[in-house]
Residue, then its C-alpha position, 0 to 999 in steps of 0.5 A: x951170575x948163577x940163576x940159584x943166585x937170585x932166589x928170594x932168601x939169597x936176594x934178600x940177604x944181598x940187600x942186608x949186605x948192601x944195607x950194612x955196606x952203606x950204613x957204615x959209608x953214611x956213618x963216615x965208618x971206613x974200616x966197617x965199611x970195609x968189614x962189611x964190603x969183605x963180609x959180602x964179597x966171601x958170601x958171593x963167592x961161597x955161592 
């Protein structure tokens, strides 16, 4: 990964994602869990 990658703003955002990813698992919410897994992979892309 790119050393921009882990400044504090965008590690942050990471987790966020992370956490809207597992909430959605935890909540048996497949097609959010989805959504949201998609949602962070187009963010890691962009950056």
């Amino acid at each position: 990964m790119k050393k921009r990658s882990f400044s504090e703003e965008r590690r942050l955002g990471y987790c966020d994602e992370h956490q809207a990813i597992l909430d959605c698992l935890v909540r048996r919410d497949p097609e959010g869990a989805t959504d949201a897994m998609l949602a962070h992979l187009r963010t890691v892309e962009r950056r």
